[in-house]
Backbone bond lengths (Angstrom), bond angles and torsions (degrees), N, CA, C in turn:
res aa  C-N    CA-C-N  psi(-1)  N-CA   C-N-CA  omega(-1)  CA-C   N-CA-C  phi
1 X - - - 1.470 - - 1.526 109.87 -
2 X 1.151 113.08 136.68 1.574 114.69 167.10 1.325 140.65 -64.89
3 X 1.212 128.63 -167.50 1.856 106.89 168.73 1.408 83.35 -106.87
4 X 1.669 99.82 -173.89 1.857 107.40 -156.74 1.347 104.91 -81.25
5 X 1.435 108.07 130.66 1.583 134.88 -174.14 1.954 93.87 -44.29
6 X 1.357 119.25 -60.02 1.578 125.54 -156.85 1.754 131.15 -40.64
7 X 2.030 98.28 -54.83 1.206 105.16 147.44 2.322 130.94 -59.68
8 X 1.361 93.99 -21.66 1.341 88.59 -174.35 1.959 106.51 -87.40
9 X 1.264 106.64 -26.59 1.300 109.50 174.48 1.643 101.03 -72.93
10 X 1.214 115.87 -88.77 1.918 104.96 159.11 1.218 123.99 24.44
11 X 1.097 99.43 -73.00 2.079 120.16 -176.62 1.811 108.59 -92.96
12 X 1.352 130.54 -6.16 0.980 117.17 150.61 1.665 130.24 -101.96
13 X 1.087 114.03 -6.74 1.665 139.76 142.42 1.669 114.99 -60.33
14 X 0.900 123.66 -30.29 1.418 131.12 -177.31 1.480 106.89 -91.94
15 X 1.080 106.14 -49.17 1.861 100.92 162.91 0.893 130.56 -88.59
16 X 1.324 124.16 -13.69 2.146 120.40 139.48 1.573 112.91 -46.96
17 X 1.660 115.74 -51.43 1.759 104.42 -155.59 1.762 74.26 -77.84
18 X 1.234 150.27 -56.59 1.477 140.61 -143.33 1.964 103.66 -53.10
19 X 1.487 98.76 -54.07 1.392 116.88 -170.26 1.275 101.70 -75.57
20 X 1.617 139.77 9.20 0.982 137.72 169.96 1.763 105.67 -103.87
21 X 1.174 116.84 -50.28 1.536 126.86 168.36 1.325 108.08 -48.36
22 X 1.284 126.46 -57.67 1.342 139.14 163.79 1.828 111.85 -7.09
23 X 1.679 87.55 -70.00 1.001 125.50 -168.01 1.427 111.28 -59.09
24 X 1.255 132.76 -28.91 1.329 146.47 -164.29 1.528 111.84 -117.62
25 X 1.375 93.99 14.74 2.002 92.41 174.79 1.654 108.28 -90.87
26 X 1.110 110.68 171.37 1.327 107.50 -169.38 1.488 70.50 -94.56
27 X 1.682 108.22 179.30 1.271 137.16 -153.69 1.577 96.76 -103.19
28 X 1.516 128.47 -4.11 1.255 118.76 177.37 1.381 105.72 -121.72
29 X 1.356 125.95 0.47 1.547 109.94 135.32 1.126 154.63 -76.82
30 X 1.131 98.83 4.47 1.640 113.16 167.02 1.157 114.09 -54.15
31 X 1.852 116.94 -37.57 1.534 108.35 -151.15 1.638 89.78 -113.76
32 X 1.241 122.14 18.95 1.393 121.93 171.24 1.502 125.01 -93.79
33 X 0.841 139.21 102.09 1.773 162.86 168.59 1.536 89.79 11.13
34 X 1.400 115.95 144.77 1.190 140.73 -173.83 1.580 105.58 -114.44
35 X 1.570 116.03 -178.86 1.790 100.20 170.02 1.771 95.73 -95.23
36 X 1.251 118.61 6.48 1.457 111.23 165.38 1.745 117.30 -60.09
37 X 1.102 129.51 130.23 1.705 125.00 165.17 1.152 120.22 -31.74
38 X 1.288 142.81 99.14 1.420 128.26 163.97 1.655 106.40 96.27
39 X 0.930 110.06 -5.66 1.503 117.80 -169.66 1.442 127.89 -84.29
40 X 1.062 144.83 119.73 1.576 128.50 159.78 1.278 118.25 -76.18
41 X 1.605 114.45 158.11 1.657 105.25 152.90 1.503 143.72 -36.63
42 X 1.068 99.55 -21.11 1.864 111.00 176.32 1.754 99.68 -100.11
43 X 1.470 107.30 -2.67 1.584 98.04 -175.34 1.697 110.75 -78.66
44 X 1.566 90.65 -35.84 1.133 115.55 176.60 1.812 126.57 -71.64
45 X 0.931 81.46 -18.28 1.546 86.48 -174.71 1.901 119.02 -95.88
46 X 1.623 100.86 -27.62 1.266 138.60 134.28 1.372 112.20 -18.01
47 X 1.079 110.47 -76.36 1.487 133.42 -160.49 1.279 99.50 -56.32
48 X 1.611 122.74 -71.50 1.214 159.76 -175.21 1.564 102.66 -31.90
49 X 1.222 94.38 -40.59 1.891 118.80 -164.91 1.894 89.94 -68.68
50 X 1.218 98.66 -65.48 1.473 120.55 -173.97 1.590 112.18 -50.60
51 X 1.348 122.88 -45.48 1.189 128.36 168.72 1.683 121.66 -65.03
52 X 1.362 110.78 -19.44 1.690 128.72 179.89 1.394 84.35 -67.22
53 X 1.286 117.45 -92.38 1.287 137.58 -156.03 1.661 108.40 -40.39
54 X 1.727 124.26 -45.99 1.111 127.06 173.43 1.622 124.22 -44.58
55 X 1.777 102.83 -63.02 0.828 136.18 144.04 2.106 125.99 -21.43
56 X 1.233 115.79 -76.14 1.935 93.04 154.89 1.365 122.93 -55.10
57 X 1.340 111.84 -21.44 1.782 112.89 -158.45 1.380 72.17 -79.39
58 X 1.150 151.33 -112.90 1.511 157.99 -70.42 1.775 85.01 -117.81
59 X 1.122 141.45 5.43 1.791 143.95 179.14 1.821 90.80 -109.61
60 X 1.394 113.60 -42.01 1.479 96.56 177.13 0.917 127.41 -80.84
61 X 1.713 124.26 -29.24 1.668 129.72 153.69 1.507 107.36 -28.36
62 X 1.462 97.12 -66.34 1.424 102.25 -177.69 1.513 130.58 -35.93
63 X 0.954 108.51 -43.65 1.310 136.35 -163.57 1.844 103.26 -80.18
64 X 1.391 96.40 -30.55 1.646 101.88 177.39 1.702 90.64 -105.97
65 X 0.891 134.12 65.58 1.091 148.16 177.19 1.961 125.84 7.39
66 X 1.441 93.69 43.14 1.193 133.07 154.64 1.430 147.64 -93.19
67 X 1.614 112.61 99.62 1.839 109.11 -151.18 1.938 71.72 -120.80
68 X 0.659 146.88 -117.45 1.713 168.08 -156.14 1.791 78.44 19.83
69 X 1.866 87.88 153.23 1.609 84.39 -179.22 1.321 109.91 -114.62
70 X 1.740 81.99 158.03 1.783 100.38 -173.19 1.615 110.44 -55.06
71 X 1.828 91.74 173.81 1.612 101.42 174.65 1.200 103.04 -60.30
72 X 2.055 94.72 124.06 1.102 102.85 153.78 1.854 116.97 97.90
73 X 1.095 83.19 -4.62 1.756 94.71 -179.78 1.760 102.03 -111.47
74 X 1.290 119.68 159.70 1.442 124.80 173.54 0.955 118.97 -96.69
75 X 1.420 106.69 144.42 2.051 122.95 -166.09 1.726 83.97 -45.17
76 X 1.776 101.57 158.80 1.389 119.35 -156.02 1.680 77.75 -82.96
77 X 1.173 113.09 150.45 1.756 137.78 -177.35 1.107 125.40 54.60
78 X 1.396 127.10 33.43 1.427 151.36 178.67 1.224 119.79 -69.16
79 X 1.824 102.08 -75.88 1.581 127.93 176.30 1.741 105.99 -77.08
80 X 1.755 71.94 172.43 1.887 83.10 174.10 1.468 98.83 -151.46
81 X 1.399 135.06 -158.67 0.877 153.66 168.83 1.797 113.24 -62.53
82 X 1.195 98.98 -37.03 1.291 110.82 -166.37 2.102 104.51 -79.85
83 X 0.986 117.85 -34.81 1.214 149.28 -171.43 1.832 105.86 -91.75
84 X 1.098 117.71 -46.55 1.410 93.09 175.97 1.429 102.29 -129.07
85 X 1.449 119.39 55.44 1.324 125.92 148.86 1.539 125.58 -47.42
86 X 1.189 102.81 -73.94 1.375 120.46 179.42 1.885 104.14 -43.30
87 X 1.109 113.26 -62.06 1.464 107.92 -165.14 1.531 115.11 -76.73
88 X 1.873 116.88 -15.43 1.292 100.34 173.86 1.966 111.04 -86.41
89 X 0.875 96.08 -4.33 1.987 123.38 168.74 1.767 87.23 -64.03
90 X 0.885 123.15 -94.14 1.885 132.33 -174.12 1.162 105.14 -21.02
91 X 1.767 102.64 -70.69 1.758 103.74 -170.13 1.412 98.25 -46.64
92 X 1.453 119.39 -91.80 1.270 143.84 -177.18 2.213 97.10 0.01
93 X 1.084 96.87 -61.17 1.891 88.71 -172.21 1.568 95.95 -69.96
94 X 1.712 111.65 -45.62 1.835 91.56 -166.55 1.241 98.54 -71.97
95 X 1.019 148.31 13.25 1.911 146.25 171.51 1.505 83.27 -81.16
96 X 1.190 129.94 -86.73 1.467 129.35 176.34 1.026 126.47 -26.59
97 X 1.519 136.93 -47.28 1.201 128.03 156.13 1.349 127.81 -52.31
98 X 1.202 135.24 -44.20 1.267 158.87 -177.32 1.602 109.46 -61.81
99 X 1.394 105.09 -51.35 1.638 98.05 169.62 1.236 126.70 -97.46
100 X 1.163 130.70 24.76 1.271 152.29 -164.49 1.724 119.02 -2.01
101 X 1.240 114.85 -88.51 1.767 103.42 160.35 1.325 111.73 -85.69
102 X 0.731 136.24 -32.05 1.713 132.35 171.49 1.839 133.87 -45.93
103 X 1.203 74.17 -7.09 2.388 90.04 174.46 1.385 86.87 -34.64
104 X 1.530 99.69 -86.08 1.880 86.05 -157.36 1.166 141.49 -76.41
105 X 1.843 111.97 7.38 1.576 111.34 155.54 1.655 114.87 -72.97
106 X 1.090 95.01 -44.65 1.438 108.84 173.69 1.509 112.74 -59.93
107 X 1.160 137.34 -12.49 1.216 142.44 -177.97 1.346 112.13 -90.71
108 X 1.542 97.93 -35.28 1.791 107.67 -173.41 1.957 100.35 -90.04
109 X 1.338 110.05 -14.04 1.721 99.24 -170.20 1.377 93.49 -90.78
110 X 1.967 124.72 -33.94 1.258 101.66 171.72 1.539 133.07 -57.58
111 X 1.110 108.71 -48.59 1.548 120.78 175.37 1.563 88.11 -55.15
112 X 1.300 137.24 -71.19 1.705 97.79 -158.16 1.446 121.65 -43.04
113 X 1.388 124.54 -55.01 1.367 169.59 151.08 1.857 88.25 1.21
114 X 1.189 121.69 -58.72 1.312 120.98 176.43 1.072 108.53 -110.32
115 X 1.294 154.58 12.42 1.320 153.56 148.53 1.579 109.10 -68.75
116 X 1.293 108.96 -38.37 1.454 102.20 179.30 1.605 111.97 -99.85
117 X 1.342 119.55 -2.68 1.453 105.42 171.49 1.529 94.96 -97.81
118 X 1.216 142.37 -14.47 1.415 147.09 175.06 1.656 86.85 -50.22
119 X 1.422 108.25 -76.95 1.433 121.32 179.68 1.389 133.28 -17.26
120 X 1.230 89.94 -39.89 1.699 101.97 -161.30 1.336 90.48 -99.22
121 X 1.207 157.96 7.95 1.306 150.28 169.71 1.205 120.33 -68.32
122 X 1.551 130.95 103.08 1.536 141.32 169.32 1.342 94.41 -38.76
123 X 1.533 87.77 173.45 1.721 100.57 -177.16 2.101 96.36 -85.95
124 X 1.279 132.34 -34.39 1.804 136.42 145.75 1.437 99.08 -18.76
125 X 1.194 92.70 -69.23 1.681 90.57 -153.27 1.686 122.02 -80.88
126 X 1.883 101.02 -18.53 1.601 99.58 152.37 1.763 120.41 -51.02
127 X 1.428 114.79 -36.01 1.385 122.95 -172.16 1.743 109.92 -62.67
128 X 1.279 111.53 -35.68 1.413 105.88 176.58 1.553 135.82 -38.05
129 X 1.202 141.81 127.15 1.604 139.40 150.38 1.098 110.43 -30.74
130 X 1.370 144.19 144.93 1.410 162.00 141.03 1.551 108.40 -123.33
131 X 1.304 93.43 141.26 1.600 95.39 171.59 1.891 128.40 -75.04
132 X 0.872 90.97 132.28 2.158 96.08 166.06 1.157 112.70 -163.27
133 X 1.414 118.08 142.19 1.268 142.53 -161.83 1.597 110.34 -35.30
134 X 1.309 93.82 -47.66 1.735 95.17 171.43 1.334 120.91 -91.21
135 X 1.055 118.19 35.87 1.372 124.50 -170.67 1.123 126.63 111.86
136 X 2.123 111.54 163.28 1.082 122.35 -178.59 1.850 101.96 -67.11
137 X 1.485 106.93 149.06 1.571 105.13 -158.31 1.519 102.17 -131.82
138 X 1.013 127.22 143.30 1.634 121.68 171.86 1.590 107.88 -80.36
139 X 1.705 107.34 144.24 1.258 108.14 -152.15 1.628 80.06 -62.80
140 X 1.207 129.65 -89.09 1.104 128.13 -178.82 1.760 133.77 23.97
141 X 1.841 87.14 -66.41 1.482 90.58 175.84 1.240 134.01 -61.26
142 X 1.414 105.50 -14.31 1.825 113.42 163.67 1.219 118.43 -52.05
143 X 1.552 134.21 -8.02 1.044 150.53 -166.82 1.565 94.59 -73.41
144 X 1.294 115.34 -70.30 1.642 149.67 177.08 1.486 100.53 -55.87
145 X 1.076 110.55 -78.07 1.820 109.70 174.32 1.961 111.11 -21.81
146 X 1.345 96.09 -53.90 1.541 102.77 -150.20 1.868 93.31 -72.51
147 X 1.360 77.88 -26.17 2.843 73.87 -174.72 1.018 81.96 -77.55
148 X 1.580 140.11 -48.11 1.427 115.23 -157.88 1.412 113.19 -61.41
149 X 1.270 110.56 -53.19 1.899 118.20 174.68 1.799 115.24 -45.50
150 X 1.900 108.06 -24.45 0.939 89.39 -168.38 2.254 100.07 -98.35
151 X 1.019 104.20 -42.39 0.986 107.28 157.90 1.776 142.81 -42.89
152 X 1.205 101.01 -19.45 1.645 113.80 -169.43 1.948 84.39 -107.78
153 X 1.380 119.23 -51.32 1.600 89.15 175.25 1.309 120.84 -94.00
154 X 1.580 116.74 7.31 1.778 94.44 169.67 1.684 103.46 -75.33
155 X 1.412 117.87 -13.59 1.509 111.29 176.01 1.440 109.50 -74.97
156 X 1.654 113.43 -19.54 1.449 108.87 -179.24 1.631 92.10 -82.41
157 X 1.286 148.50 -9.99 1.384 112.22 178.12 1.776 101.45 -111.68
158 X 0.947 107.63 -24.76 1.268 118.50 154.63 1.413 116.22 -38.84
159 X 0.788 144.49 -46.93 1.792 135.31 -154.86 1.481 95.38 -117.57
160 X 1.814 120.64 -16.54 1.467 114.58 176.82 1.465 108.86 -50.91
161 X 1.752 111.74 -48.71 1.181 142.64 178.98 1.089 129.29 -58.57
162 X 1.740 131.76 -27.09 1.178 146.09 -145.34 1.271 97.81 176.83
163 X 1.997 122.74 124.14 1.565 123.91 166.36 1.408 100.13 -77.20
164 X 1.382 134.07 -6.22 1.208 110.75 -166.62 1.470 106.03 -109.10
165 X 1.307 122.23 30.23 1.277 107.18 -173.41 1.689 108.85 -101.99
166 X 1.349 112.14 151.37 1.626 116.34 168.67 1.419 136.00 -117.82
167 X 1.469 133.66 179.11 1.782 117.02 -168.28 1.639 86.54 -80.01
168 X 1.248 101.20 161.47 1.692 116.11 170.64 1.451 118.77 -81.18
169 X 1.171 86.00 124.75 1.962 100.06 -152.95 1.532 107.45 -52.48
170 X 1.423 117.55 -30.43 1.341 119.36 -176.02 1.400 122.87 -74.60
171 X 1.698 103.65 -16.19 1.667 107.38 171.44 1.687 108.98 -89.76
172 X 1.055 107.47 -2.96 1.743 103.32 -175.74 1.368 115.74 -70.00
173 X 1.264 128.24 -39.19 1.719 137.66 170.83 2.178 102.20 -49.35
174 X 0.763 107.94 -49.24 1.704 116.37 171.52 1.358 118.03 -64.71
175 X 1.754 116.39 -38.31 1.695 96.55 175.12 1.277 94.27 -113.86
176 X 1.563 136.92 26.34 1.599 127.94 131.89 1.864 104.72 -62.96
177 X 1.312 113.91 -62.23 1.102 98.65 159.75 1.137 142.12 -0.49
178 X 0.968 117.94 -95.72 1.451 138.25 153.87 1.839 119.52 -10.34
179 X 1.703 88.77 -68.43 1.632 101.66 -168.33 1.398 96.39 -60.18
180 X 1.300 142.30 -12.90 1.409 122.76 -154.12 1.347 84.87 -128.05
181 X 0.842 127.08 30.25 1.570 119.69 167.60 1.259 115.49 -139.23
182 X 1.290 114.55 127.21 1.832 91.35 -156.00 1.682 92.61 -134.28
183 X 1.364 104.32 40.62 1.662 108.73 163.63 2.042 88.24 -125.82
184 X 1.723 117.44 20.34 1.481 103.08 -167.76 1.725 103.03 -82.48
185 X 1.416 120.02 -37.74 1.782 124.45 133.40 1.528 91.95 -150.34
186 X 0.923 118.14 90.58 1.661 105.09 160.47 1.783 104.79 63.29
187 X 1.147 140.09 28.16 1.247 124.48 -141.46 1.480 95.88 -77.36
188 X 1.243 120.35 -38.51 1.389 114.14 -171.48 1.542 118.40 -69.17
189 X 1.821 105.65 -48.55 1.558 108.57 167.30 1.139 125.29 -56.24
190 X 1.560 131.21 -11.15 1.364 127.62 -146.86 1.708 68.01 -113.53
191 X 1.090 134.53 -63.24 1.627 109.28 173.95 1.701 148.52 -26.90
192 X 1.487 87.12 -9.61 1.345 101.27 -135.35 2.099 91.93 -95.39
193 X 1.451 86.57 152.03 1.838 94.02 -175.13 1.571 108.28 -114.74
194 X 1.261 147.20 80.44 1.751 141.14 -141.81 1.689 70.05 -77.82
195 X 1.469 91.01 156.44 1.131 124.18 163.08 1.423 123.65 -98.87
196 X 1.343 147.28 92.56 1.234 133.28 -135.06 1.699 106.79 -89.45
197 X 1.641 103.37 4.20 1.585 110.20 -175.69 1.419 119.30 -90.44
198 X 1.993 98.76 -15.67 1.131 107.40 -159.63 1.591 123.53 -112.58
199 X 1.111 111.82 117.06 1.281 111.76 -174.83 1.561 126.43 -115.06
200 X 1.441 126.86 43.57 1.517 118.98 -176.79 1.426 74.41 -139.69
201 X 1.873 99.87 -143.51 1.029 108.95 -149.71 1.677 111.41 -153.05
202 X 1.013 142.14 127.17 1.146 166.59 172.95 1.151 127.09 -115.46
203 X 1.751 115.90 129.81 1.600 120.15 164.84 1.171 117.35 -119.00
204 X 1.599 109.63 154.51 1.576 93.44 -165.48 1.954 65.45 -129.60
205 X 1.786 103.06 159.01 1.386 102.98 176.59 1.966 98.27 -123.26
206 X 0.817 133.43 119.54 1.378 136.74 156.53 1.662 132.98 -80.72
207 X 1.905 101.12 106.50 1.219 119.11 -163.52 1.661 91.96 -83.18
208 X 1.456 120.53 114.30 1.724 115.50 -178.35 1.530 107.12 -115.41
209 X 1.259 119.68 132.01 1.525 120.08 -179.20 1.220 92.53 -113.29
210 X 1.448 110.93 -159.46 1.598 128.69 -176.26 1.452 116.20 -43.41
211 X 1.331 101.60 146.36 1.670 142.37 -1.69 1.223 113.93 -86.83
212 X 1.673 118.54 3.15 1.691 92.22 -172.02 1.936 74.97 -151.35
213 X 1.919 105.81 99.97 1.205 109.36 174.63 2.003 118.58 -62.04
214 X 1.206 117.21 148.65 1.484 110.68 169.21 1.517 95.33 -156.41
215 X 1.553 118.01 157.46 1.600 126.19 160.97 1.515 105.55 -126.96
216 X 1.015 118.11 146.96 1.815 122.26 -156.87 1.410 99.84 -176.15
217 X 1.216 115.87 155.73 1.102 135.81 178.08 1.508 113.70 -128.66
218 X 1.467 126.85 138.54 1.399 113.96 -164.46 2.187 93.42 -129.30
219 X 1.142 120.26 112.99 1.612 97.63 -154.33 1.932 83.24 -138.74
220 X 1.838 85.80 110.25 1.110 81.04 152.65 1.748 149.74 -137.80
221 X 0.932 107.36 166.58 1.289 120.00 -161.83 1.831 150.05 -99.21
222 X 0.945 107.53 73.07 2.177 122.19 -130.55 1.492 95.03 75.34
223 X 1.233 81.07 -140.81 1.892 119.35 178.14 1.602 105.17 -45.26
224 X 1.065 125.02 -29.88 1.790 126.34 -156.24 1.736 111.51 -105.61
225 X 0.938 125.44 129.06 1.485 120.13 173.09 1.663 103.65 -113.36
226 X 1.150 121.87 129.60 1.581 123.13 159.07 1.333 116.08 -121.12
227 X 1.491 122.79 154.47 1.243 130.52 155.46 1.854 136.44 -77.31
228 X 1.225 107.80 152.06 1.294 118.65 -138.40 2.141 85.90 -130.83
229 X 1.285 110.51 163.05 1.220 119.03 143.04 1.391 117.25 -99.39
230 X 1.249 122.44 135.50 1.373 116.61 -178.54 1.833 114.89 -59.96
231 X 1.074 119.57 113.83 1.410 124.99 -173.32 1.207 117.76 -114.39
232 X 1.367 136.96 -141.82 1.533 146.16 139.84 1.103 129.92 -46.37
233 X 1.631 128.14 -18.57 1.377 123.27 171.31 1.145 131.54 -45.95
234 X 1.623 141.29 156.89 1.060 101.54 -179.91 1.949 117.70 -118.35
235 X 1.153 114.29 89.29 1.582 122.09 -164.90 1.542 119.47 -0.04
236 X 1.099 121.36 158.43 1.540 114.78 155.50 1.593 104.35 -102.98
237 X 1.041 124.04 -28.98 1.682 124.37 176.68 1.401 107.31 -140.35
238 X 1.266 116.94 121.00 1.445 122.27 162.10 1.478 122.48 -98.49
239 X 1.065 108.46 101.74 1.916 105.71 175.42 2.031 107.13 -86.26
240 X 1.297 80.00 132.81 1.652 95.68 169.34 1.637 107.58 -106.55
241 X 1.430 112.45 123.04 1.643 109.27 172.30 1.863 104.48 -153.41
242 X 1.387 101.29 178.91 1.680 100.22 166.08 1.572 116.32 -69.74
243 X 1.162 103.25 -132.05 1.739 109.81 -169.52 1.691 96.98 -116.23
244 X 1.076 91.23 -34.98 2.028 97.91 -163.78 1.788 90.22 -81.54
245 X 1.537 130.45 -56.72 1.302 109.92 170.95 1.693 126.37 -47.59
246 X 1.501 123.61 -39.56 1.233 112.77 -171.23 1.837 101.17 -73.36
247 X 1.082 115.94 -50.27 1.568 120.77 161.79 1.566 124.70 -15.36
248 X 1.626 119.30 -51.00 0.713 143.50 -160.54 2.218 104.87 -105.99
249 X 0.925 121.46 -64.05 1.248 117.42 149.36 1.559 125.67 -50.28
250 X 1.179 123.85 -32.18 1.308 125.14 174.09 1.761 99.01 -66.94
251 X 1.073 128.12 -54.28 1.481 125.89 -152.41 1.852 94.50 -109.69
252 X 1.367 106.40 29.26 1.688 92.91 158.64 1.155 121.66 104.03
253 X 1.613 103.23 -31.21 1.604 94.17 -148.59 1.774 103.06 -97.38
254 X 1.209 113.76 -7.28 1.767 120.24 165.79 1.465 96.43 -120.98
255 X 1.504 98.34 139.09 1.427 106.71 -158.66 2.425 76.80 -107.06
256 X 1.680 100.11 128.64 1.397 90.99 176.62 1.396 140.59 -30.30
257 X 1.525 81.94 -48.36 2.452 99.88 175.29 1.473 92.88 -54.45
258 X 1.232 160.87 -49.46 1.144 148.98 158.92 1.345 134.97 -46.37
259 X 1.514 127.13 -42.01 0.965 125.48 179.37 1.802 101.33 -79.03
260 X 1.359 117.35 -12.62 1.741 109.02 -160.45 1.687 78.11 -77.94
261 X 1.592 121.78 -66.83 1.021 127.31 -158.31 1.657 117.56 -39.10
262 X 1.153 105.98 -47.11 1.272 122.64 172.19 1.710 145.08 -62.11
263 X 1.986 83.39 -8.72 1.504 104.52 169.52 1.610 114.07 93.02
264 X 1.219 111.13 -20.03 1.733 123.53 169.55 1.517 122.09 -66.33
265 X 1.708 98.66 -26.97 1.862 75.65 169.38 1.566 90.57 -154.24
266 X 1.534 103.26 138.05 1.541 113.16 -172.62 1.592 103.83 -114.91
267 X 1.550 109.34 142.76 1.504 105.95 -166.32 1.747 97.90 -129.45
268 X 1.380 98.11 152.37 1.167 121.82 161.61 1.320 129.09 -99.65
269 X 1.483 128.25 126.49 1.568 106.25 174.34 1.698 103.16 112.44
270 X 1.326 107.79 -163.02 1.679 113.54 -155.88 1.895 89.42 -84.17
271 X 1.305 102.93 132.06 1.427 125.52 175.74 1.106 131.62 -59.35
272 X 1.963 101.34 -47.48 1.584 95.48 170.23 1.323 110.14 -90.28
273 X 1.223 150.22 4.21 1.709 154.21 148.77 1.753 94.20 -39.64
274 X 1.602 86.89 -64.93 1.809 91.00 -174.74 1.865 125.01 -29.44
275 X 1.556 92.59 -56.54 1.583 120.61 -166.50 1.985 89.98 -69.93
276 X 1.845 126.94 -33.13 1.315 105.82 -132.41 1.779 69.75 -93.97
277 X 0.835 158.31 20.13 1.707 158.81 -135.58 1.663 84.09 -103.09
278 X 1.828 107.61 -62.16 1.432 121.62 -150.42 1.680 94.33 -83.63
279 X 1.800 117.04 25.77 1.629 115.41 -175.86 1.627 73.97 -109.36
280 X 1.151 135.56 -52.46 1.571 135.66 -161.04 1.181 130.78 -85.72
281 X 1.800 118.80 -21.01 1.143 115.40 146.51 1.332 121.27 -130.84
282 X 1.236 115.79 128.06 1.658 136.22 -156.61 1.713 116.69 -131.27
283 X 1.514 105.54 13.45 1.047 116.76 -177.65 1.665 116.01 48.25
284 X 1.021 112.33 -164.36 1.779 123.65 -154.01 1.676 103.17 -109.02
């Protein structure tokens, strides 16, 4: 038996409409700024390329029952976001340089390339360890990993282009997923920005409605943030929003003071806690 058809159809639908948009840009947006830092549209797409390829390599190790990490990568739950900023910035342009007009064939052969070994994974061989930076990972969850990566930056070139654009509603149930699972690699720590001033402790609880409801608590603690089910504790800030705002504030790319102002996410509780959220996670 396989693992479940829904997420794998999901993520191979998601890299048809992407590689189709792709496809339909004029030729001088490519090199125009993304909502990534420093990034262009081809930086991004680059990247994407780079993460395919990582991504089968380190699911077929797995699969040959190999998790320890490759040359040159850090023991699995080491890094975070915060930590290998800079170098997935490097790769990401020399990927771009390197393939020069070819990004988006090369973009579309990686995604098959792991779309169909994603595919072919028994429900055994979903169970396996694979390595990633934030941890040992179930082969499986690369499934989820890979829409979220693809979904979270077609909104980064997407919205470079257009303020009105949003994540695609059908990938949001997969990186809720994710966020609420915090053995999916570290997803929340690997977000995470320590504050080197800060040493107590704060919880913030996130009330999430449609399309993909969750209650969670994200509480962190010095340097370390973990996830929580929302229980009896009693929050220092509660934000209420949809699925696509916490998505989007969670991973950086809406800084909260924006989304409150804007009517997308309403908070309860101490104000500047609220505002210091978008100091700790700033995405990648």
């Amino acid at each position: 038996m396989d693992i479940a058809r829904e997420p794998i159809d999901a993520l191979k639908a998601e890299a048809k409409r992407f590689s189709e948009y792709l496809g339909a840009l004029p030729a001088e947006d490519w090199s125009k700024p993304s909502a990534c830092e420093s990034w262009q549209v081809r930086d991004v797409v680059a990247h994407l390329v780079g993460v395919a390829e990582f991504y089968a390599a380190t699911v077929t190790r797995g699969l040959q029952g190999e998790s320890s990490p490759p040359e040159g990568r850090p023991p699995a739950g080491s890094a975070s976001g915060a930590t290998l900023h800079d170098s997935i910035g490097d790769a990401a342009i020399a990927k771009r340089e390197a393939l020069g007009d070819k990004i988006l064939s090369e973009f579309d052969a990686s995604n098959e390339k792991l779309n169909g070994l994603l595919s072919s994974l028994s429900v055994e061989d979903g169970d396996r360890p694979c390595y990633h930076p934030g941890g040992l990972v179930p082969a499986r969850n690369f499934v989820d990993l890979r829409l979220k990566e693809l979904v979270l930056h077609e909104w980064d070139i997407r919205s470079g282009l257009d303020s009105e654009a949003h994540l695609w509603p059908e990938g949001l149930p997969s990186i809720m997923r994710l966020a609420s699972n915090s053995l999916a690699s570290g997803s929340v720590r690997f977000g995470f920005w320590p504050d080197p001033k800060f040493s107590g402790s704060v919880r913030y609880r996130f009330l999430v409605d449609s399309p993909a409801p969750d209650k969670s608590d994200i509480v962190i603690e010095g340097k370390e943030p973990h996830l929580e089910a929302a229980g009896s504790s009693t929050p220092d800030v509660t934000f209420r929003c949809d699925a696509e705002t916490y998505v989007l504030v969670l991973s950086g790319r809406v800084r909260p003071e924006a989304a409150i102002e804007n009517g997308r996410l309403s908070v309860e509780g101490d104000s500047e806690l609220a505002t210091a959220f978008g100091r700790w996670f700033r995405g990648i």
